[in-house]
C-alpha positions in Angstrom: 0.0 0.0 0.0 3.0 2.6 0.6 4.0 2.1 -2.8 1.6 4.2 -4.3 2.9 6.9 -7.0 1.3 10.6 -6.8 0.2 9.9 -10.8 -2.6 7.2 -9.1 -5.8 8.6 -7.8 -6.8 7.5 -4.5 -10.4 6.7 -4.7 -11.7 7.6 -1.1 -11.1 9.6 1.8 -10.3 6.3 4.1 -8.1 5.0 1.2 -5.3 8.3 1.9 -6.1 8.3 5.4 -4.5 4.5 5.5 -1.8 5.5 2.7 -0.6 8.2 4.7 -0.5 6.4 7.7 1.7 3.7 5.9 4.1 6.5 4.5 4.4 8.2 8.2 5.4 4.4 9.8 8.1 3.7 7.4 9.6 6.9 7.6 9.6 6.5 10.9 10.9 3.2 11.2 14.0 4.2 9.9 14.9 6.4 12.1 16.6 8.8 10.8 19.1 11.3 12.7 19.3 15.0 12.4 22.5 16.8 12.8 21.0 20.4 14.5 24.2 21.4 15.5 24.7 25.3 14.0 27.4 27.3 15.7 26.0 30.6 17.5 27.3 33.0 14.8 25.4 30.7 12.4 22.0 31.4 14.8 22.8 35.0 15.2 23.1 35.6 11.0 19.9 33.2 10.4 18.1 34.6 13.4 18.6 38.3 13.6 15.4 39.2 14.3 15.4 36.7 17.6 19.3 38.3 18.5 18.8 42.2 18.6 22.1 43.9 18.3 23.2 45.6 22.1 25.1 48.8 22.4 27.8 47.9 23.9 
């Protein structure tokens, strides 16, 4: 059932409802890691408007 392709139509609402699900638990059983390490310069340029520059 998760190998539906996006150019089949999926005939009911109970029908995605059950795709989905099966898309979401094999994503999830990989588990895959994510690296959110980012240095705090890196946060400061990317977040600016969370950092306000002081005046000191």
């Amino acid at each position: 059932m998760s190998n539906m392709r996006l150019t089949q139509r999926i005939p009911d609402k109970d029908h995605l409802r059950r795709e989905v699900e099966a898309n979401i638990n094999a994503r999830n059983a990989k588990a895959a890691l994510v690296n959110w390490h980012f240095t705090s310069q890196d946060a400061r340029r990317k977040l600016a408007r969370l950092y306000p520059r002081s005046s000191t």
